[in-house]
N, C-alpha and C positions, 0 to 999 in steps of 0.2 A: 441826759443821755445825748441828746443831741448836740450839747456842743465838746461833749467827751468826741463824739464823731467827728465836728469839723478840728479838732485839734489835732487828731491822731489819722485824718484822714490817708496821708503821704504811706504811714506805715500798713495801714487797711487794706489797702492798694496794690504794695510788696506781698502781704500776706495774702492776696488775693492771685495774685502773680504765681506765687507759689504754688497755690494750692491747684491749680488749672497743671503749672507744671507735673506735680506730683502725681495730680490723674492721668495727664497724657500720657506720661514717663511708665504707669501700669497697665495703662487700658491695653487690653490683647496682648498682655506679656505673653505667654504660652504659642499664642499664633504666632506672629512677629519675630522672626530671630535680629539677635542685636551681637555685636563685638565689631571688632576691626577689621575687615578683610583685606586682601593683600596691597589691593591699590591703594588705601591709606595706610595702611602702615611704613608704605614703600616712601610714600608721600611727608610723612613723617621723620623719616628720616634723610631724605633728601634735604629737609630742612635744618635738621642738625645738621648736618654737612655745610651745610651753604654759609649757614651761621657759624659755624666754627674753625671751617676748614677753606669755606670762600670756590669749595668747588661740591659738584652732585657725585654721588656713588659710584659715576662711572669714572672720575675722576677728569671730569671735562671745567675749566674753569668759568662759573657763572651761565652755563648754559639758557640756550629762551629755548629748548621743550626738551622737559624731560625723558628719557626713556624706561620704562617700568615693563618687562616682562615680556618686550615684543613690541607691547604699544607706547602709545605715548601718551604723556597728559602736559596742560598746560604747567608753566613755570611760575605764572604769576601768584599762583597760590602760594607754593614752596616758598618764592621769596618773599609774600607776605607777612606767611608765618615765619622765618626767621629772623624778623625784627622782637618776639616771643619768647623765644627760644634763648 
């Protein structure tokens, strides 16, 4: 048994990974609300754009801050995620 453990330890580990995931991912499902709200999804596709189009929504090219709804949010994400995309 024990050395079934240290051989398979790497994948033990994963499966341990997971399963912490899986708990956190339900614990207080009911309380908790989860989806996309607007600032990421705006965010989202900003970065399609950036990546495809080389400019944001408003059609500004390569902009450094986003404008989303009024406000504003940083750019550095957007263009992180379109290396992603």
């Amino acid at each position: 048994m024990v050395s079934w453990i240290k051989r398979h330890k790497i994948n033990i580990f994963f499966c341990g990974i997971g399963l912490v995931y899986v708990f956190l991912h339900f614990f207080k499902l009911s309380d908790v609300p989860r989806g996309i709200n607007v600032d990421e999804a705006g965010m989202g596709y900003d970065a399609y754009c950036l990546a495809n189009f080389g400019v944001s929504r408003d059609l500004l090219p390569f902009p450094l801050y986003l404008v989303n709804y009024g406000g504003g949010q940083s750019a550095l994400y957007a263009h992180l995620a379109s290396f992603f995309i």
